[in-house]
C-alpha positions as CSV (number, residue, x, y, z in Angstrom):
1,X,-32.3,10.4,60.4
2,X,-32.7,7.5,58.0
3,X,-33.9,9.9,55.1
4,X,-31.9,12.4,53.0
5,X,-34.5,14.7,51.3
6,X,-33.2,15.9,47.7
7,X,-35.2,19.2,46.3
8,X,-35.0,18.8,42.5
9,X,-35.6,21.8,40.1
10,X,-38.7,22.4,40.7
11,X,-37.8,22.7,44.4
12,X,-41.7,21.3,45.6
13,X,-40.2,18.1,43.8
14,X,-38.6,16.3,46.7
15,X,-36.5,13.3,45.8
16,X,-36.9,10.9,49.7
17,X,-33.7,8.5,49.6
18,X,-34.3,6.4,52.5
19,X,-31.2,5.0,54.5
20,X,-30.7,0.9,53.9
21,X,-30.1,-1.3,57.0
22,X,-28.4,-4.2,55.7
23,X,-27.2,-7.4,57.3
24,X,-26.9,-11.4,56.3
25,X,-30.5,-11.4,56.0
26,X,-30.9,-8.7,53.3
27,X,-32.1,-5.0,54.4
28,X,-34.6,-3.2,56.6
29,X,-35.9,0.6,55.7
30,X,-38.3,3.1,56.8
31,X,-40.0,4.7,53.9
32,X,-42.1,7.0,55.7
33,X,-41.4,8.4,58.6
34,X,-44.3,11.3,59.4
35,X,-42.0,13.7,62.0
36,X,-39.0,13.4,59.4
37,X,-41.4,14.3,56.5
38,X,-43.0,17.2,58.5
39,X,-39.2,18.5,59.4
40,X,-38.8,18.3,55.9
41,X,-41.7,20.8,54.7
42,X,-43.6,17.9,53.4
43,X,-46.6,18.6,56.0
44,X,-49.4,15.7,54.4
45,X,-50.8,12.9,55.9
46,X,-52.1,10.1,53.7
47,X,-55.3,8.5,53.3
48,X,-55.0,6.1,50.4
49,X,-52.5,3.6,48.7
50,X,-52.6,2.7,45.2
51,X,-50.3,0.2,43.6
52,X,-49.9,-0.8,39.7
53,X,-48.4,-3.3,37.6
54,X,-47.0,-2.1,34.1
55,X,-45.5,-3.7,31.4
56,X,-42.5,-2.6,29.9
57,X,-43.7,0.6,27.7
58,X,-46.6,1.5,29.6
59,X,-47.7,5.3,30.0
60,X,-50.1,6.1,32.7
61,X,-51.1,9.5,33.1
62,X,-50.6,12.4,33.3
63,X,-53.3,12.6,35.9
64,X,-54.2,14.8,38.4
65,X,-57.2,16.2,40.6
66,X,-58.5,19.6,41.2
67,X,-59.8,21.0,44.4
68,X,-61.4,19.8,46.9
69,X,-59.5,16.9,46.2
70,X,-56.1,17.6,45.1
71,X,-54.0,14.8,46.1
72,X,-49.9,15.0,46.8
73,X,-48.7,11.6,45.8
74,X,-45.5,9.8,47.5
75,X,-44.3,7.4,44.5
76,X,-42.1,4.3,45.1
77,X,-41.7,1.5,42.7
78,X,-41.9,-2.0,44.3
79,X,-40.3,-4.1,41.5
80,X,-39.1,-3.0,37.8
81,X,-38.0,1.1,36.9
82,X,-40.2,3.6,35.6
83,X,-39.5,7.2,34.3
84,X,-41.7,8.9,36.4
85,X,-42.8,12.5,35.7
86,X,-44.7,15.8,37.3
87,X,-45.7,19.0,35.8
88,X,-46.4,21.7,37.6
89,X,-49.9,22.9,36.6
90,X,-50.0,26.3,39.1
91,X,-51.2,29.1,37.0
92,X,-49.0,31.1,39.0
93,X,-45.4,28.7,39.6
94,X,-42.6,30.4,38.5
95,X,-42.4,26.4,36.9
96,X,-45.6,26.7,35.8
97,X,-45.9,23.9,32.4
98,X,-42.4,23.0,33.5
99,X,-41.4,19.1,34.6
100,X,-39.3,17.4,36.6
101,X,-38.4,13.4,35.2
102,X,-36.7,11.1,36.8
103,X,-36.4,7.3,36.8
104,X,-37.1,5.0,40.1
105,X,-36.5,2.0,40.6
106,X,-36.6,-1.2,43.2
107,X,-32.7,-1.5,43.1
108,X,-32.7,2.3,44.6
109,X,-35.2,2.1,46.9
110,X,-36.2,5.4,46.4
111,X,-39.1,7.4,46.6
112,X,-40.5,11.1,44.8
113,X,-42.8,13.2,46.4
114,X,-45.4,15.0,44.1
115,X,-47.5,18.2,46.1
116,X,-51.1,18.9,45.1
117,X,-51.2,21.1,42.0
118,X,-49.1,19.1,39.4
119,X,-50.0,16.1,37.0
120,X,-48.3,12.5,37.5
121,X,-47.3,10.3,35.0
122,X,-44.7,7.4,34.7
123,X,-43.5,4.9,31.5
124,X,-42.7,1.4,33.1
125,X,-39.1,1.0,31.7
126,X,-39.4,-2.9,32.6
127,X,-41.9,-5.6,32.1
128,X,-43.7,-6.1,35.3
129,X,-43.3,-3.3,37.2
130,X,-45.0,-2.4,40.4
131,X,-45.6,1.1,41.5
132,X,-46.5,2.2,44.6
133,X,-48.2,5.6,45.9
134,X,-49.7,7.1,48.6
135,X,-52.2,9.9,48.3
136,X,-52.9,12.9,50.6
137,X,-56.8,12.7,49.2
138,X,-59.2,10.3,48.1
139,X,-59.8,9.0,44.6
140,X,-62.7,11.4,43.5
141,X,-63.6,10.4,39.6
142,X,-65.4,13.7,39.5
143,X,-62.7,15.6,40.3
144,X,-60.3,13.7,38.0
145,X,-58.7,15.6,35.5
146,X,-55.8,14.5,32.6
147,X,-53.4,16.0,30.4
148,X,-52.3,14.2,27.0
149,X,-49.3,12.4,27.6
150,X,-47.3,13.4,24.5
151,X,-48.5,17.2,24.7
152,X,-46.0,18.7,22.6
153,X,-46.2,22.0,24.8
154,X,-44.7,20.1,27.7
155,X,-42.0,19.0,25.7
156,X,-41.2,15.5,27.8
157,X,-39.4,12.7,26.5
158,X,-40.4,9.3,26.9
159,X,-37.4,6.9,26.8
160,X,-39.4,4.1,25.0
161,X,-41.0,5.9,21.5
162,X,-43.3,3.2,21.1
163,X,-45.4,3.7,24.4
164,X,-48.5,1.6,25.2
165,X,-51.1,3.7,26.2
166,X,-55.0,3.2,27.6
167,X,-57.7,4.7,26.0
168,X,-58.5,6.9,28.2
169,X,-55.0,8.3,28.2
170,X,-55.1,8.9,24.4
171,X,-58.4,10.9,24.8
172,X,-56.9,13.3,27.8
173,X,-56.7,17.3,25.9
174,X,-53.9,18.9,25.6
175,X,-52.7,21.4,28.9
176,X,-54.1,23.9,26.5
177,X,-57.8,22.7,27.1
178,X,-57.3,21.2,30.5
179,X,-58.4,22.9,33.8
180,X,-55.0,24.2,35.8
181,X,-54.7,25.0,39.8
């Protein structure tokens, strides 16, 4: 199998470390592989790919959508590091406002899996960093949803205290005010 599929402690949170084929020429790898994802319990097919490009600093999120159109996200980054983060917003988680941070980066190659029902966010940790996900639904800007990045309640730390963040980011509520799965 040329994955090795790493629950983290919110075991939804899967951690995909794809297996390098290297030679003289550099490396080959499969990041997605649909039969070794569904073996996996990660039953999703998906229907869109989104990428960014941050610069060092940057907070996007956390964002989320709500039903019909919750999406699972599959997050890779392409060039750079990011601390990449998911709370789990299911009213009725045992992890329920809890997160699960952890940095990717191009050097690793390795990819996070996000299920519907928790909010995304990442800080780009290098100038010029490309992220990469694939959704299991649509983009749906009525069913868009955020939570404030710096929400006290969730209790996250950012590695980079002066964070650059968009407007619309700075005007998400709090999880206190926000609709939950």
């Amino acid at each position: 199998m040329p994955f090795e599929f790493e629950r983290l402690e919110i075991p939804d949170i899967v951690l995909v470390k794809p297996k390098r084929f290297t030679d003289y020429r550099g490396f080959f790898a499969e990041l997605y592989k649909r039969t070794d994802y569904l073996s996996n319990d990660i039953p999703y097919d998906f229907v869109q790919v989104n990428m960014s490009m941050s610069r060092k600093g940057v907070v996007r999120g956390l964002h989320y959508q709500v039903k019909p159109y919750e999406q699972g996200k599959l997050i890779t980054v392409v060039s750079g590091r990011i601390y990449d983060v998911a709370v789990d917003i299911r009213r009725n988680s045992r992890y329920y406002l809890k997160h699960v941070a952890i940095e990717l980066s191009s050097s690793d190659l390795k990819l996070l899996w996000i299920p519907p029902g928790f909010a995304h966010g990442f800080q780009a940790l290098e100038d010029d960093t490309l992220v990469l996900y694939l959704v299991t639904k649509e983009y749906s800007p009525q069913h868009e949803k955020c939570i404030k990045w710096d929400d006290p309640t969730l209790s996250i730390k950012w590695p980079i205290k002066e964070a650059i963040v968009s407007e619309k980011d700075q005007e998400c509520p709090s999880i206190s005010d926000s609709e939950t799965f």
